[in-house]
FILODO-970797 format. One record per residue (C-alpha): y, x, z. Coordinates in steps of 0.25 Angstrom, whole numbers, plus 5000, padded with zeros to 4 digits. Each point is the difference from the previous one (the first is absolute). Example, Ala and Ser with C-alpha at 12.3 -4.5 7.8 and 13.67 -1.06 7.14 Angstrom:
residues 2
+-------+------+------+
| north | east |   up |
+-------+------+------+
|  4982 | 5049 | 5031 |
|  5014 | 5006 | 4998 |
+-------+------+------+
end
This chain:
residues 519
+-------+------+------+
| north | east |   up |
+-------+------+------+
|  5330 | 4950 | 5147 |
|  5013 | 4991 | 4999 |
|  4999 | 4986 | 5004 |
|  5003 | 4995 | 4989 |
|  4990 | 5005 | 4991 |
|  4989 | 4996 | 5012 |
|  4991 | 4988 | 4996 |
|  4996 | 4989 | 5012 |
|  4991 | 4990 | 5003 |
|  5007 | 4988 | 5009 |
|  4993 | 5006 | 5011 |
|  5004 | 5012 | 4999 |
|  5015 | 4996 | 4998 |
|  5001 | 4991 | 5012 |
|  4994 | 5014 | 5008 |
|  5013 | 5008 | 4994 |
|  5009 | 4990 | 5003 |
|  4994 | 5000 | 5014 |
|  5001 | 5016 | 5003 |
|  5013 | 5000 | 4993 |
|  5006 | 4989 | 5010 |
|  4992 | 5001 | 5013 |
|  4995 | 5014 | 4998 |
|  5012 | 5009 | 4995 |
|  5010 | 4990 | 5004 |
|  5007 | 4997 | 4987 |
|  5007 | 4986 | 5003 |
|  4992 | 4989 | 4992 |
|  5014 | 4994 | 4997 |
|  5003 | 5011 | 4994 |
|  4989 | 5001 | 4991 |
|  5004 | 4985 | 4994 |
|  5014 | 5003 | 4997 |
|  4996 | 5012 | 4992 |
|  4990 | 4991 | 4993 |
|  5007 | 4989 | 4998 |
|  5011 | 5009 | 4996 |
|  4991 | 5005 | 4989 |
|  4996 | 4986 | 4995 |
|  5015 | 4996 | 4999 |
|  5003 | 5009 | 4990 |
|  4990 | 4999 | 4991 |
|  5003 | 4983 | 5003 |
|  5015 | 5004 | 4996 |
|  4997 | 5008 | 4988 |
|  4989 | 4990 | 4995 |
|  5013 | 4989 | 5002 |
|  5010 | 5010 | 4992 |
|  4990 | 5000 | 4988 |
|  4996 | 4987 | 5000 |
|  5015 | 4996 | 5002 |
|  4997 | 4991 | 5011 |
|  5009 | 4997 | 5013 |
|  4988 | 4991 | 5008 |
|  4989 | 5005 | 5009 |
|  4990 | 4992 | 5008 |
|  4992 | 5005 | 5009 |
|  4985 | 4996 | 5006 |
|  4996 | 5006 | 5014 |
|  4989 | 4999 | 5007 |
|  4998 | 5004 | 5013 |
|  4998 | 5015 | 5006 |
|  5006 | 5011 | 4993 |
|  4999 | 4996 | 4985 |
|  5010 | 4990 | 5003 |
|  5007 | 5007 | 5010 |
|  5001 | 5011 | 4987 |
|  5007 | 4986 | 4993 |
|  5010 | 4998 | 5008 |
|  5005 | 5014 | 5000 |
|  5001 | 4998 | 4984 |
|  5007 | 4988 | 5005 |
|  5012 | 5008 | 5006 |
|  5002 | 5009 | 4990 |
|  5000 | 4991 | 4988 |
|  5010 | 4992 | 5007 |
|  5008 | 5010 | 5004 |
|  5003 | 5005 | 4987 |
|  5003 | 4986 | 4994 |
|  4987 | 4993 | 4996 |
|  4998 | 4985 | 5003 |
|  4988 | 5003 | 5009 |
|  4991 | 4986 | 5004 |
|  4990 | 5004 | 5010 |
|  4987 | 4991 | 5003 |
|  4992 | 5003 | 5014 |
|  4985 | 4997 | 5000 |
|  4997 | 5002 | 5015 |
|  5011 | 4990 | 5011 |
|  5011 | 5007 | 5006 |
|  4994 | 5002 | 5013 |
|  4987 | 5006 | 4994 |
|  5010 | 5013 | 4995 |
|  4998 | 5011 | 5007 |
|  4999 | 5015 | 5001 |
|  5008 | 5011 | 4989 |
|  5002 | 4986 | 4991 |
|  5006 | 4992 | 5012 |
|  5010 | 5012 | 5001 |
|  5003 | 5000 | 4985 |
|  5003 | 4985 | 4998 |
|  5009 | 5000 | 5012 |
|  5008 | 5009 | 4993 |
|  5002 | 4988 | 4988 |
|  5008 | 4990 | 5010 |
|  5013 | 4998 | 4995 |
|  4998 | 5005 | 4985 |
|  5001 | 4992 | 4987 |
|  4985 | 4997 | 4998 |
|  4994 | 4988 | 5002 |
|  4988 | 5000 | 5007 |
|  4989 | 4988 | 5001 |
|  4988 | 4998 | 5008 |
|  4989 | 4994 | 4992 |
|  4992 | 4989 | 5006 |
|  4992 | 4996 | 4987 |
|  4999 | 5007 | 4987 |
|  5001 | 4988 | 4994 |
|  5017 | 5002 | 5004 |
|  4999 | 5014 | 4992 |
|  4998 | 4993 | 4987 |
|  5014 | 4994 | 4997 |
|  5006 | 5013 | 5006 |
|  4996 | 5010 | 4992 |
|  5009 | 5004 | 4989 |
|  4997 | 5007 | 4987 |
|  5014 | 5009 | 5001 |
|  4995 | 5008 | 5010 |
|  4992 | 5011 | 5004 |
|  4990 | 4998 | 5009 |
|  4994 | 5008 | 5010 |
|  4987 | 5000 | 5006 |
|  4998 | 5004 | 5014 |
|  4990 | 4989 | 5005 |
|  4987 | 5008 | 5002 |
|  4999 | 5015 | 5003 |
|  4989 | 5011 | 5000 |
|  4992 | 4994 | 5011 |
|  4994 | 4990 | 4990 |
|  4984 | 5001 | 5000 |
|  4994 | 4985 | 4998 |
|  5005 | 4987 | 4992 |
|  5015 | 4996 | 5000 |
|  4998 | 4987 | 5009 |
|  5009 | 4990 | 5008 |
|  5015 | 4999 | 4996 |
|  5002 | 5014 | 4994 |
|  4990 | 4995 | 4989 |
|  5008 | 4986 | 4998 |
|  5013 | 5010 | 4997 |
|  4993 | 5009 | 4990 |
|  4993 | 4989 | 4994 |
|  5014 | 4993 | 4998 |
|  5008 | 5014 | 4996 |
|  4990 | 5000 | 4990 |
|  5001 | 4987 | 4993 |
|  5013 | 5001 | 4997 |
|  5002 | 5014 | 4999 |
|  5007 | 5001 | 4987 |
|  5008 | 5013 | 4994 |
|  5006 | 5005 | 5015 |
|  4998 | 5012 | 5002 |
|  4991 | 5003 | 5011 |
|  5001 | 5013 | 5010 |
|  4989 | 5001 | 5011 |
|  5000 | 5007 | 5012 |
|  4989 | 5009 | 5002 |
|  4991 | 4994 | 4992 |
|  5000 | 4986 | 4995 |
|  4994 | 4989 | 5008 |
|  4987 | 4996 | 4999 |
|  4995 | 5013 | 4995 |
|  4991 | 5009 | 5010 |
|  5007 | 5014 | 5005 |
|  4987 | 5006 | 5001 |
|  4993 | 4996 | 4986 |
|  5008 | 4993 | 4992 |
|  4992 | 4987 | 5000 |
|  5008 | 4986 | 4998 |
|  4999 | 4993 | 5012 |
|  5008 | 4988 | 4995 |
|  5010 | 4996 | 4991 |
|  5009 | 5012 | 4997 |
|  5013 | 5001 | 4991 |
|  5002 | 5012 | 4992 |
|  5011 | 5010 | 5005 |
|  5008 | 5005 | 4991 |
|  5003 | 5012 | 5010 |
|  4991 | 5002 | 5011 |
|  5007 | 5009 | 5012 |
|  4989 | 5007 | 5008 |
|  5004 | 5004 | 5013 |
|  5000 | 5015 | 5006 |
|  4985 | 5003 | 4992 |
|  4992 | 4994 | 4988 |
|  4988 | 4990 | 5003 |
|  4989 | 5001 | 4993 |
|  5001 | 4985 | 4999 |
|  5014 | 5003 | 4991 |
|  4990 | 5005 | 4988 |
|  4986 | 4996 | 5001 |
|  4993 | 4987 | 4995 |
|  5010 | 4989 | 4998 |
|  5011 | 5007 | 5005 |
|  5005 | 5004 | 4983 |
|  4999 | 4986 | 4997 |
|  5013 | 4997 | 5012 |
|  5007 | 5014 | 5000 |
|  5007 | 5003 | 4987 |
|  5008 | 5010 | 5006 |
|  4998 | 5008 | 5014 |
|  5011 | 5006 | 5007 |
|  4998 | 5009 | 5013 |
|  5010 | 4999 | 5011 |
|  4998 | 5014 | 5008 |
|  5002 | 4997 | 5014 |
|  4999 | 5013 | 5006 |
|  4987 | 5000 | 5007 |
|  4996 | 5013 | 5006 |
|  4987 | 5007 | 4997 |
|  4996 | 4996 | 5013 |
|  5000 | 4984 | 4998 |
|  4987 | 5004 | 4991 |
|  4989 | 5007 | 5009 |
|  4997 | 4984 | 5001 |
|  4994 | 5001 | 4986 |
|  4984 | 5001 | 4995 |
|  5004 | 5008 | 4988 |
|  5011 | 5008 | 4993 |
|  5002 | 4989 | 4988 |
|  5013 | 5003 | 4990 |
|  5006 | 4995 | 4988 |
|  4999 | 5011 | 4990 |
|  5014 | 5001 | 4992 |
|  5005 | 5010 | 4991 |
|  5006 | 5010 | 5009 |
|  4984 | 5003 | 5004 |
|  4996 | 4999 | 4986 |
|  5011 | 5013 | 4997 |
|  4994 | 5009 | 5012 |
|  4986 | 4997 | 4997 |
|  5000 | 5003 | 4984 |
|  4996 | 5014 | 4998 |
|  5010 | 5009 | 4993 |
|  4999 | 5002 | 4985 |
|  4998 | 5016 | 4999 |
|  5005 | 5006 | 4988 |
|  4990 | 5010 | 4998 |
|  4988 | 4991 | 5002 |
|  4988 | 5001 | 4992 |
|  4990 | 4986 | 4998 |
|  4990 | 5006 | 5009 |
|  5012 | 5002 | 5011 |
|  5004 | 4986 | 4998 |
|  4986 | 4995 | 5003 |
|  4987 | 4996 | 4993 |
|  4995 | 4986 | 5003 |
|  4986 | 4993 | 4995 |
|  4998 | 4986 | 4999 |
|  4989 | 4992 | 5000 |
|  4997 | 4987 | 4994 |
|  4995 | 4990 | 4987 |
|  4988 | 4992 | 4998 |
|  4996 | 4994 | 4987 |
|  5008 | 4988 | 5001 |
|  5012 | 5007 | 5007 |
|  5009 | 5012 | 4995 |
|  5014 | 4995 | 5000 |
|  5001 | 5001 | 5015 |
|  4997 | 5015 | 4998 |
|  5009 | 5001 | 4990 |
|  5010 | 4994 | 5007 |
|  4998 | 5011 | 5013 |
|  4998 | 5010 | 4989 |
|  5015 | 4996 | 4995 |
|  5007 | 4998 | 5014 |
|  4997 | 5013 | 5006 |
|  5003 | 5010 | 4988 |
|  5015 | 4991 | 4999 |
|  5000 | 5004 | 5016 |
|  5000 | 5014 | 4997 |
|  4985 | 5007 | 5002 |
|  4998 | 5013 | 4994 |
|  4985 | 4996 | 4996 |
|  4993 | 4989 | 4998 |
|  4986 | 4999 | 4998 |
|  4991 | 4985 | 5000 |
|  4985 | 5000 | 5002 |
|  4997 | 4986 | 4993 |
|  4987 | 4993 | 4992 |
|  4998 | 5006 | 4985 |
|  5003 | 4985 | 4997 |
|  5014 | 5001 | 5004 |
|  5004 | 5015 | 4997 |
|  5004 | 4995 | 4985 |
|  5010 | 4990 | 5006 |
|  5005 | 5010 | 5011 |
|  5003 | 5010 | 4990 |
|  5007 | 4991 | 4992 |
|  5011 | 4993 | 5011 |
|  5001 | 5016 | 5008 |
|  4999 | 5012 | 4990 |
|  5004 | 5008 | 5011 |
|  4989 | 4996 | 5007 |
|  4987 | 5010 | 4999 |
|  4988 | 4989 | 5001 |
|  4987 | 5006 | 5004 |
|  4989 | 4988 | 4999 |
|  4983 | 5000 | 4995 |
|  4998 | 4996 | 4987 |
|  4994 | 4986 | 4999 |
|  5003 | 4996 | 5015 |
|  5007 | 4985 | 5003 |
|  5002 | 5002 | 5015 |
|  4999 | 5015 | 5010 |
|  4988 | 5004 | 5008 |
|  4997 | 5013 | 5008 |
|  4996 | 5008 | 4988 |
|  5015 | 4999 | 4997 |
|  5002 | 5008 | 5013 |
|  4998 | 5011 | 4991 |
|  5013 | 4998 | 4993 |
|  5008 | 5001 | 5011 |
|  4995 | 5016 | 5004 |
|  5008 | 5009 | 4989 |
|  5012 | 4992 | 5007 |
|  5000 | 5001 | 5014 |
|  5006 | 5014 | 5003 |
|  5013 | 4994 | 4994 |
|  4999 | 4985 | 5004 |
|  5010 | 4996 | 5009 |
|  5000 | 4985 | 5000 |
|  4988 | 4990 | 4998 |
|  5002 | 4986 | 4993 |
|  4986 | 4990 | 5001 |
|  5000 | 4987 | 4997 |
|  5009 | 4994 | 4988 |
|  4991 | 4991 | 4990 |
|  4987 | 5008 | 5007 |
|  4989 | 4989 | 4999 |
|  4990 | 4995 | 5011 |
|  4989 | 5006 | 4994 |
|  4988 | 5003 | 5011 |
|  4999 | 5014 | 4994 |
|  5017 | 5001 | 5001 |
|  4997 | 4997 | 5015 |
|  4990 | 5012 | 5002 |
|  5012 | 5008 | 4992 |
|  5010 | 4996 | 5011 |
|  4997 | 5005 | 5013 |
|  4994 | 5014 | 4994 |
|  5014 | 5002 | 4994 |
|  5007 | 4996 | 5011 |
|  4990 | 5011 | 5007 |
|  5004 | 5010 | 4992 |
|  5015 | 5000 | 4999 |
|  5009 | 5007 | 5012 |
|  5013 | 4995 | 4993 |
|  5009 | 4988 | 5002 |
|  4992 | 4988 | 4993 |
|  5007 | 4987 | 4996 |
|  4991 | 4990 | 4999 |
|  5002 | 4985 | 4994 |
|  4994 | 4989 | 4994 |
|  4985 | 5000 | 4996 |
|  4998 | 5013 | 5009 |
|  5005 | 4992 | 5012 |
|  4990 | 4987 | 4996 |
|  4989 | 5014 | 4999 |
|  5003 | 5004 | 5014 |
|  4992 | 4997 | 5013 |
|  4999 | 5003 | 5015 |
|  4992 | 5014 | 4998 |
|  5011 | 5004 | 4989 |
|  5013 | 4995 | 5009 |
|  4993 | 5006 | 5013 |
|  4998 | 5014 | 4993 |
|  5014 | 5004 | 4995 |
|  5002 | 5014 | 5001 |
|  5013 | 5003 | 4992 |
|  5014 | 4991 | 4998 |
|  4996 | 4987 | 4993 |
|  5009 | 4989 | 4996 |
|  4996 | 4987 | 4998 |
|  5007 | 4989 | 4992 |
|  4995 | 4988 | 5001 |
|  5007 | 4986 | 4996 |
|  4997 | 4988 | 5012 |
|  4985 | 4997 | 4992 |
|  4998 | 5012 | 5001 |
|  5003 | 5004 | 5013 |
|  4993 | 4987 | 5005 |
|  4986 | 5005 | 4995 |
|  5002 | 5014 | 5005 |
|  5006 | 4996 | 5014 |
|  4990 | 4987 | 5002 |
|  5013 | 4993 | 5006 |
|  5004 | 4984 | 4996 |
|  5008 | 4998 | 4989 |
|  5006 | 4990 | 5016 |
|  5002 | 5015 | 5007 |
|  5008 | 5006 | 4990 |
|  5010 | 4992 | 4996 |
|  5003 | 5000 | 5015 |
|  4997 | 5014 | 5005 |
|  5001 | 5007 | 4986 |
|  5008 | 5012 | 5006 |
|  4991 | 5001 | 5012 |
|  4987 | 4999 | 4991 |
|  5006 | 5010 | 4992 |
|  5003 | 5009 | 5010 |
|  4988 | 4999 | 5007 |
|  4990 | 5004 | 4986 |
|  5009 | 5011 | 4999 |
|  4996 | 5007 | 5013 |
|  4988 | 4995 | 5001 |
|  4995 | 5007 | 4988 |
|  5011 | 5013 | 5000 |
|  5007 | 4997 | 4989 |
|  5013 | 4994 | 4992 |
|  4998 | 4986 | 4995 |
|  5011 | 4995 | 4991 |
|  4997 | 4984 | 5000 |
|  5006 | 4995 | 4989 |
|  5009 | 4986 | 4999 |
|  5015 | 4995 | 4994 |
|  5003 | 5009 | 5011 |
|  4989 | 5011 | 5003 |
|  4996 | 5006 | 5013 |
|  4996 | 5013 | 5001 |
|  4992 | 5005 | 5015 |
|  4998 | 5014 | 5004 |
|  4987 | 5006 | 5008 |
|  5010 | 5006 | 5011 |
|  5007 | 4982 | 5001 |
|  5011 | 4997 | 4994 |
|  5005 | 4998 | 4986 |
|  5009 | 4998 | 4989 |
|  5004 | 4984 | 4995 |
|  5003 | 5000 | 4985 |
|  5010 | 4990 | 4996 |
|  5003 | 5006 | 4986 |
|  4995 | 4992 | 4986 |
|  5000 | 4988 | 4991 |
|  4991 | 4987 | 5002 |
|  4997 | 5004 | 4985 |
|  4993 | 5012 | 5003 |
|  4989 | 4989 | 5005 |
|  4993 | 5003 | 4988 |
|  4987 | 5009 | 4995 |
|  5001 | 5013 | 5001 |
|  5011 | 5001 | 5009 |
|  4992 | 5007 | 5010 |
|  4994 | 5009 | 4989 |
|  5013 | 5006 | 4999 |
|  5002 | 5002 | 5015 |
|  4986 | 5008 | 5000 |
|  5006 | 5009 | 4989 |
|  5015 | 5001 | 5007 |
|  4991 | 5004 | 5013 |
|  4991 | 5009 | 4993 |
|  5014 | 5009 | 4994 |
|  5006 | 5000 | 5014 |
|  4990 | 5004 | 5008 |
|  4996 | 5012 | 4988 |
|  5014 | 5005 | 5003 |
|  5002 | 5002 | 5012 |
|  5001 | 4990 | 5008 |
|  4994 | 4995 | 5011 |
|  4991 | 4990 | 5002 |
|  5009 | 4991 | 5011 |
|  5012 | 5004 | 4990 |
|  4992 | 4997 | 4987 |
|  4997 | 4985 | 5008 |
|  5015 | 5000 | 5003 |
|  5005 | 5003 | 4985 |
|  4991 | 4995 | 4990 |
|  5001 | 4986 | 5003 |
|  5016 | 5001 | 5001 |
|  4999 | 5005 | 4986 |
|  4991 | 4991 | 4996 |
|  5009 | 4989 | 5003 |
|  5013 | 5005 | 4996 |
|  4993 | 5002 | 4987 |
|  4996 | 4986 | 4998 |
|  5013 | 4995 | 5005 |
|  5006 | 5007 | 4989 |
|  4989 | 4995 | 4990 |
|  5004 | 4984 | 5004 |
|  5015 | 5004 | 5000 |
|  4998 | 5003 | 4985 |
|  4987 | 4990 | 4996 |
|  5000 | 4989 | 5011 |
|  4990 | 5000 | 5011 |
|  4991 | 4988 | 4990 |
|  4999 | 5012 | 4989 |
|  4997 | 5011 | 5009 |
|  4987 | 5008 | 4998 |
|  4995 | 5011 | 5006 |
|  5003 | 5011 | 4989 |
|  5015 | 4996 | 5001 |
|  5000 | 5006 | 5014 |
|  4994 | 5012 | 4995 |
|  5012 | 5000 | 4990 |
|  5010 | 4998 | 5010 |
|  4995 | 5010 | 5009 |
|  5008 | 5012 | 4992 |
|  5012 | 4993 | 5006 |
|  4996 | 5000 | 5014 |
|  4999 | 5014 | 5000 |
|  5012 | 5004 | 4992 |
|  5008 | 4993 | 5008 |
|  4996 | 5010 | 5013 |
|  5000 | 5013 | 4991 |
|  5012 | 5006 | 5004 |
|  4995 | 5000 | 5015 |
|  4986 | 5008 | 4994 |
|  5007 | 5010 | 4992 |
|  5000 | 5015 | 5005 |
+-------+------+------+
end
């Protein structure tokens, strides 16, 4: 795996960095040039489109300001006003960053050493761009003590300067994107060498609008530090794991998938699964539902072929018997959207579960069904798809734990009970049995809606019915999923975004990788 699509905690950063430096003998000076290389360039083309001459800089100590004076060098070299503001006393530089700022003596920048914060205030201008290089990825507990005065003053009179943090703007925790303090929102984030999980989860969108990784030529070896493979899925894996679209293909060749869902008060979620997965291109679709909620079914999905008992409002184990005529061609299993929490639903659970040999998503009130026995038993591939709630219920853990280990947590149900478990957020995490996982940056804050995980059941459901794998279905379906409701709140907004307009919006997605599917 290439560095750059590898995800980190700070831990595990700081132990690349070590191997890379002490073990393999790649200079550490080296290592910031290239970084702070990196970051002057996008500092240079943030100033050439905001038509801006002026930068000032705010380092810390250690290597995210050792990063800032790089930048430093480079903006002055080609021509920028470069003001430079040191946190830590001279003597107190030391290391790859004392080797960097010795290289600034003599160039056109002024630089000032900051007793107070209070001294920032009538410094700051609002014609520049300023760069944050105050706090880097070790961050793990409250912002106190003089780097806190700084932010807190930055912040007050942050106005409309362009902002462009490196690494990850400060304040915000590398390992799980919690605020720790007071942060100012970059308008470009420059990770270093590798993502970190703290450049995407929890707080992190609120601070990063846009994420730039500045590939620093780490080898393979920097990594055997690492608890578990972790990667940013992009488009380029998107295009290898899509099956091929076969010309002679027949429905049954393209796969059969069955979901299974409704209760008396709640047929839309099914609907919504139904509509998903046939506009994600399963051959057969099938939907074991109430009697109550096969009128409504019907009239959302005609494609649909809805098996239900007549006067029923929620499933119980004689609809077991629905489910035989379909197996020898089933491919996929989806349980759980709209299901109801009906004691008799609960006996339906963990006998169909015992039945099935196929992949089986599961989601919402199938996960609230499930228990130890049922977990402990899993006999065939299962993904789960639990929001926080729900996870917290399933998992036992404090709602404390996960917002500080939500990747570990994650990580560790996953194994634990042999199977994928996609926990989703703004940004979602999905953890395989074998460790490791995919981080899922793609979507809308609109898609913060119900029935936006409906849809993601149905869009699994397809993949999984066509050929993918499970791990490569947990890969895909959430990268389209998102890019569909981007595209919804590029056209509607993110306040008028439903969950039926992702399903609308999903054709797109597709389309737009079809010339890499065609035989």
């Amino acid at each position: 795996m290439k560095a750059i699509h590898r995800v980190l905690t700070a831990k595990e950063a700081k132990e690349a960095d070590r191997i890379t430096i002490q073990e393999i003998g790649i200079p550490g000076e080296g290592l910031m040039a290239k970084a702070g290389l990196a970051a002057a360039d996008e500092a240079f083309a943030l100033l050439s489109e905001k038509h801006l001459f002026r930068c000032q800089i705010f380092a810390g100590k250690g290597n995210n300001g050792g990063d800032g004076f790089v930048v430093a060098l480079h903006l002055a070299l080609r021509g920028i006003q470069v003001e430079l503001f040191v946190l830590p006393k001279a003597a107190e530089i030391c290391g790859d960053a004392l080797f960097h700022f010795q290289k600034l003596q003599g160039l056109n920048i002024q630089i000032y050493f900051i007793d107070s914060a209070e001294e920032l205030t009538p410094m700051l201008r609002a014609d520049a761009l300023w760069v944050d290089a105050l706090l880097g990825t070790g961050l793990n507990r409250p912002v106190a003590g003089a780097v806190a005065e700084w932010l807190h003053i930055l912040k007050k009179y942050h106005q409309k300067q362009p902002v462009l943090a490196i690494d990850i703007p400060s304040g915000l925790d590398a390992s799980n994107g919690m605020a720790r303090g007071e942060i100012i929102p970059a308008d470009v984030t420059v990770s270093m060498g590798f993502y970190k999980f703290g450049n995407f989860i929890q707080e992190a969108k609120n601070f990063t609008r846009r994420l730039v990784i500045a590939d620093l030529d780490y080898p393979d070896e920097a990594f055997r530090g690492v608890f578990g493979d972790w990667r940013l899925i992009d488009e380029e894996m998107l295009q290898k794991a899509l099956p091929k679209i076969k010309a002679s293909a027949h429905k049954f060749e393209v796969g059969q998938c069955v979901l299974i869902g409704g209760n008396g008060l709640m047929s839309g979620a099914i609907s919504l699964s139904a509509m998903a997965a046939l506009r994600s291109g399963v051959g057969m679709l099938h939907a074991i539902v109430p009697g109550t909620c096969a009128a409504d079914l019907n009239h959302h999905s005609l494609e649909t072929i809805v098996h239900a008992r007549k006067y029923s409002d929620h499933l119980t184990p004689d609809d077991l018997a629905l489910l035989d005529p379909l197996r020898k061609k089933t491919r996929a299993w989806v349980i759980g959207p709209g299901l109801g929490r009906h004691p008799e639903t609960k006996l339906f659970l963990p006998q169909f579960l015992r039945s099935v040999g196929e992949p089986v998503l599961i989601d919402a009130d199938a996960l609230y069904l499930l228990d130890e026995t049922m977990l402990q038993s899993v006999h065939s591939p299962w993904i789960l798809t639990p929001h926080w709630g729900e996870f917290l219920q399933l998992s036992g853990a404090s709602m404390a734990d996960l917002m500080e280990n939500s990747v570990q947590l994650a990580s560790d149900f996953a194994q634990k009970y042999r199977l994928i478990l996609h926990l989703k957020g703004a940004v979602s995490l999905t953890a395989f049995p074998e460790g490791g996982g995919i981080v899922h940056h793609r979507g809308d804050p609109g898609m913060a809606t119900a029935g936006s995980g409906d849809v993601l059941s149905g869009i699994f459901g397809a993949l999984l019915t066509t050929g993918l794998s499970p791990q490569d279905a947990a890969a895909c379906a959430p990268f389209i999923h998102g890019c569909a409701g981007e595209l919804a709140a590029e056209a509607l907004g993110s306040r008028s975004l439903n969950a039926s307009d992702i399903i609308h919006y999903l054709s797109k997605v597709y389309k737009q990788y079809d010339h890499y599917l065609a035989t």
